[in-house]
FIKOLZA-1660 file (N, C-alpha, C; in steps of 0.1 Angstrom, whole numbers, plus 5000, padded with zeros to 4 digits):
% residues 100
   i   px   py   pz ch aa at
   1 4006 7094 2327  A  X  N
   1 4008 7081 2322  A  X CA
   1 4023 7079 2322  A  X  C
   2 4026 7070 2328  A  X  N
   2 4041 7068 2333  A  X CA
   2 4050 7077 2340  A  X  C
   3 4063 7082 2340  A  X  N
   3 4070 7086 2350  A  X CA
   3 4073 7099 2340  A  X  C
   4 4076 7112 2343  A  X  N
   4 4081 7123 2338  A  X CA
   4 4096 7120 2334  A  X  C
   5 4098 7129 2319  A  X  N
   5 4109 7129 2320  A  X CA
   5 4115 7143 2318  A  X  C
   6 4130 7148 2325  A  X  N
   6 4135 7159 2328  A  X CA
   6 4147 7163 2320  A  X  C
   7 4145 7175 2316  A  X  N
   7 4160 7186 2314  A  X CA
   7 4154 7199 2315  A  X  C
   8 4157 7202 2302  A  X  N
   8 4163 7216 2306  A  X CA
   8 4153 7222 2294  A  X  C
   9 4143 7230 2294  A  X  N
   9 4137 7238 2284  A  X CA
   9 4138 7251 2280  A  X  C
  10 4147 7255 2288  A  X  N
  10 4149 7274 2288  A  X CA
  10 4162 7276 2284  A  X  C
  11 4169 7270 2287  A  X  N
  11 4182 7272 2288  A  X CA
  11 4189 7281 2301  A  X  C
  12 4183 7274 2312  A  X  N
  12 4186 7280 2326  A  X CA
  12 4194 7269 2333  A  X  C
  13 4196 7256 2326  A  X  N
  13 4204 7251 2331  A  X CA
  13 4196 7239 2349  A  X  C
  14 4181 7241 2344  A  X  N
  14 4176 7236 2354  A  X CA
  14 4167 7224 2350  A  X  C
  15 4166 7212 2357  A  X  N
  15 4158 7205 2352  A  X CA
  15 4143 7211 2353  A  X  C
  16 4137 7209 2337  A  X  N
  16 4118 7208 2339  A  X CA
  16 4112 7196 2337  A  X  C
  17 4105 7195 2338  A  X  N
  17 4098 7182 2331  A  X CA
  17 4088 7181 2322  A  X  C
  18 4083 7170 2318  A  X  N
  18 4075 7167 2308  A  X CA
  18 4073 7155 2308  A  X  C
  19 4056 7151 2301  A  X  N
  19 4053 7137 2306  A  X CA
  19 4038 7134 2295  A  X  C
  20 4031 7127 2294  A  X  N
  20 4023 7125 2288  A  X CA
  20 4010 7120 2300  A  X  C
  21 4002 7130 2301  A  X  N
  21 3990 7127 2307  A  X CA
  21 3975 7119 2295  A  X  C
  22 3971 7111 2304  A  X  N
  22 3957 7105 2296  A  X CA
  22 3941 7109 2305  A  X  C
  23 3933 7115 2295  A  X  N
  23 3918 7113 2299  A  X CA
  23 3913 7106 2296  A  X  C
  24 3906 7103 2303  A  X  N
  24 3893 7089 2304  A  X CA
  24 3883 7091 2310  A  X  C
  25 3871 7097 2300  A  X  N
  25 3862 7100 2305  A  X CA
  25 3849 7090 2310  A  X  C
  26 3853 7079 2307  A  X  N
  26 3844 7068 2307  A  X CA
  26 3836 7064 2297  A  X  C
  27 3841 7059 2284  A  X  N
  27 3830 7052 2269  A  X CA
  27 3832 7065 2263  A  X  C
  28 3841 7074 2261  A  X  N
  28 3837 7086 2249  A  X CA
  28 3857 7084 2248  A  X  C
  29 3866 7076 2245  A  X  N
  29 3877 7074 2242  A  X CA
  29 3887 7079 2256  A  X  C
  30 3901 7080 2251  A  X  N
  30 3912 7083 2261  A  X CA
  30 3916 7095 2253  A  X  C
  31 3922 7101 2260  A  X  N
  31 3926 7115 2249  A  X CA
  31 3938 7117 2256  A  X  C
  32 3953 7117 2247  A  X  N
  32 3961 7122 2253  A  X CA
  32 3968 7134 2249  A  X  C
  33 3978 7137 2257  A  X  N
  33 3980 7153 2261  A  X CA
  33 3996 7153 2265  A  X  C
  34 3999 7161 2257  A  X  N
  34 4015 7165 2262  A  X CA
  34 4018 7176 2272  A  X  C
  35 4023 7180 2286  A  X  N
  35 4021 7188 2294  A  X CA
  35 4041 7188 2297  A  X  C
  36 4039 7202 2301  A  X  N
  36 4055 7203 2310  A  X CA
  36 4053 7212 2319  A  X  C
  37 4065 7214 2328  A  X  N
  37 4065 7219 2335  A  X CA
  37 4079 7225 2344  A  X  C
  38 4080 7235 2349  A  X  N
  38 4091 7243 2348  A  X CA
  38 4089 7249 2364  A  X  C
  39 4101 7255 2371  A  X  N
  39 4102 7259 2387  A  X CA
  39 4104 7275 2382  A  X  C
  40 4093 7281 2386  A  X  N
  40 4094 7293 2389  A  X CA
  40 4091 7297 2405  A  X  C
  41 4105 7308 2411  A  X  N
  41 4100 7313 2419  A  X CA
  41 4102 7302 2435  A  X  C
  42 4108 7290 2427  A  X  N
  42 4105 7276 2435  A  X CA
  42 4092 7269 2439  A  X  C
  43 4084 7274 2429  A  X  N
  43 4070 7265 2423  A  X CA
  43 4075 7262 2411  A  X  C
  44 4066 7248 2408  A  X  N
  44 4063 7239 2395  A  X CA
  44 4050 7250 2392  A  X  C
  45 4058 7250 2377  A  X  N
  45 4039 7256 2371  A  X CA
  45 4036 7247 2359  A  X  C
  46 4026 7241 2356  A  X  N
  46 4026 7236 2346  A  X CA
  46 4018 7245 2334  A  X  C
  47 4023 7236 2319  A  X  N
  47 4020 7244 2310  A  X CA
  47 4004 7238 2299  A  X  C
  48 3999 7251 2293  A  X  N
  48 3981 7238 2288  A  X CA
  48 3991 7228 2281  A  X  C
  49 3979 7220 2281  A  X  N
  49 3985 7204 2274  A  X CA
  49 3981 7208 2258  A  X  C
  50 3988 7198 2251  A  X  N
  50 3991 7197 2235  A  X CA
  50 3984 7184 2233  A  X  C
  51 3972 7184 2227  A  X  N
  51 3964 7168 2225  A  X CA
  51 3971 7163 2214  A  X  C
  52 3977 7148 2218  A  X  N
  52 3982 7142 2205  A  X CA
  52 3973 7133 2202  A  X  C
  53 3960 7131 2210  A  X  N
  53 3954 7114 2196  A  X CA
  53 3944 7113 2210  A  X  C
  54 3935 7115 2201  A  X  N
  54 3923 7101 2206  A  X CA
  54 3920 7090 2208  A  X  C
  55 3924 7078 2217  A  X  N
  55 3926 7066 2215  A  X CA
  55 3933 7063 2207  A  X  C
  56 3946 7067 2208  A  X  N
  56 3960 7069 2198  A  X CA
  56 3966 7056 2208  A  X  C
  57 3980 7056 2205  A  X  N
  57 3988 7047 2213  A  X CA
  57 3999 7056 2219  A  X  C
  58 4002 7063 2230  A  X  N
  58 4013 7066 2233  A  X CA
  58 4029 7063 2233  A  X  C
  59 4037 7065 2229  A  X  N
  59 4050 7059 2231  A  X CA
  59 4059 7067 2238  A  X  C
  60 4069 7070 2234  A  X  N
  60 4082 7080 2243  A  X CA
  60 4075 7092 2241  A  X  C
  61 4088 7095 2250  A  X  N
  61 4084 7110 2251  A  X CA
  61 4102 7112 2262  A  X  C
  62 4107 7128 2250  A  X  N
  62 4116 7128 2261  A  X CA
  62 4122 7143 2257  A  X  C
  63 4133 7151 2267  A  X  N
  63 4134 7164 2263  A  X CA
  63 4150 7164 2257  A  X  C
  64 4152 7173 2246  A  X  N
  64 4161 7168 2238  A  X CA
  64 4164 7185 2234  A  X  C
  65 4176 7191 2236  A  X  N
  65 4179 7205 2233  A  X CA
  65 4165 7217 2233  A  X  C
  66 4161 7215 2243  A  X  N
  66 4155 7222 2246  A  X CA
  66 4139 7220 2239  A  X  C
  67 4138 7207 2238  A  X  N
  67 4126 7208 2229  A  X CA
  67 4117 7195 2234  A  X  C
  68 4107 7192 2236  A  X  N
  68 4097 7183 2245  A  X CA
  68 4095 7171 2224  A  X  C
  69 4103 7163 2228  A  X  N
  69 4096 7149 2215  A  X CA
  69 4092 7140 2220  A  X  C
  70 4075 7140 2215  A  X  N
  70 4068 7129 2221  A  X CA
  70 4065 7121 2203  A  X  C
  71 4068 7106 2204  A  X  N
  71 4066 7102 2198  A  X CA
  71 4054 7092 2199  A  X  C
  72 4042 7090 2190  A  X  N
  72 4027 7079 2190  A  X CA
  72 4025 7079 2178  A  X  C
  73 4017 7068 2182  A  X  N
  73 4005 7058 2170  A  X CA
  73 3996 7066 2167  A  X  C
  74 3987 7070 2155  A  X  N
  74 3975 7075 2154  A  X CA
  74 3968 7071 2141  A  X  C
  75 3962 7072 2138  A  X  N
  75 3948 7067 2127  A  X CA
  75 3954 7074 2117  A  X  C
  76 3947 7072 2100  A  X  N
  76 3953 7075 2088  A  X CA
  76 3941 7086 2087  A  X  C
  77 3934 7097 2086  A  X  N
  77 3922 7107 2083  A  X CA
  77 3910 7094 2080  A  X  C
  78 3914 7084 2070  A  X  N
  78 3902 7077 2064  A  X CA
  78 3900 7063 2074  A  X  C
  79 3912 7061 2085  A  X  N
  79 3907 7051 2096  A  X CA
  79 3896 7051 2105  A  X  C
  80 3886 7039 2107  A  X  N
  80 3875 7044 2117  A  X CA
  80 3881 7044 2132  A  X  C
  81 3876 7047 2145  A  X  N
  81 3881 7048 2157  A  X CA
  81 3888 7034 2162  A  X  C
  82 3878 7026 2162  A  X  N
  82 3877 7008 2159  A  X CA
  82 3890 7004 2157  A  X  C
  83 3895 7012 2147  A  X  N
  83 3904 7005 2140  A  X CA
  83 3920 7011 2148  A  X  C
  84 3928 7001 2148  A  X  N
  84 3942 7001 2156  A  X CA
  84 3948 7012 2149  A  X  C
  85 3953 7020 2156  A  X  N
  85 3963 7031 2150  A  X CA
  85 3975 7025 2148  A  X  C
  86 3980 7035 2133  A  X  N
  86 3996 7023 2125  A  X CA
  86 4001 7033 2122  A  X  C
  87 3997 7047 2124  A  X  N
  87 4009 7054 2117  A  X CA
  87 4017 7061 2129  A  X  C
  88 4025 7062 2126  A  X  N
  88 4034 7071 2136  A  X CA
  88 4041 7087 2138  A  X  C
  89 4034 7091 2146  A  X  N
  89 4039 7105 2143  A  X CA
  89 4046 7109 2154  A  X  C
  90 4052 7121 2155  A  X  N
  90 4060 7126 2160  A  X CA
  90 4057 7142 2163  A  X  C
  91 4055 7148 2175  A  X  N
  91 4052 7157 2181  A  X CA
  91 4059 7170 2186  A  X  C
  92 4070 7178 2179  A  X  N
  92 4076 7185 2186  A  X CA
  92 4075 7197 2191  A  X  C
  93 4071 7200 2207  A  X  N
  93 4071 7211 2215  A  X CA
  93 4082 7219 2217  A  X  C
  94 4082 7228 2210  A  X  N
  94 4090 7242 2217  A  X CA
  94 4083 7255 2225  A  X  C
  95 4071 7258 2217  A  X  N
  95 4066 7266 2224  A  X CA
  95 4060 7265 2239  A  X  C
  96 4056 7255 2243  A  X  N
  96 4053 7249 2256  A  X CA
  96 4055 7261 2268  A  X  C
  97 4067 7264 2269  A  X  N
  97 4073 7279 2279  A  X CA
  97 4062 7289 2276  A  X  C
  98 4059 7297 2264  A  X  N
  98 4053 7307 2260  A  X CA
  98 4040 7306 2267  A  X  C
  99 4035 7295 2270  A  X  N
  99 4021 7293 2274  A  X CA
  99 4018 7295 2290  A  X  C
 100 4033 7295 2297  A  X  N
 100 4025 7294 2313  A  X CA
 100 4024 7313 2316  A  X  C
% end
């Protein structure tokens, strides 16, 4: 979902990336997912995704000392699905590396 955005998550001084992917499985919601991804070896490897919301609203997303902040909309525990997501949270990945 939209364009990746790049720095540096290791501290190697190299750009990685990070981006926010969406599933759509057809009538069972969108589910989104925080992913990055890093050059080892001179391959991209990507890292598992981090689900932020179920028919949430996505917003930014960008890499900031070393750390993946994706910010979105999501539902209150007592909101039904129906209903428009208003609250806003904030997502911060560090561990992301540890996972590939």
């Amino acid at each position: 979902m939209g364009e990746p955005v790049y720095g540096d998550l290791n501290g190697d001084n190299r750009k990685h990336a990070a981006m926010v992917l969406v599933h759509d499985p057809c009538g069972y919601g969108k589910f989104y997912c925080v992913v990055a991804a890093i050059v080892k070896s001179g391959q991209w490897q990507g890292t598992n995704a981090d689900i932020i919301g179920d028919r949430g609203a996505p917003g930014t997303i960008r890499i900031h000392n070393g750390l993946i902040v994706a910010r979105y909309t999501d539902r209150r525990p007592d909101q039904s699905m129906a209903q428009t997501p208003s609250v806003i949270k904030t997502l911060r990945q560090r561990d992301c590396l540890h996972k590939l």
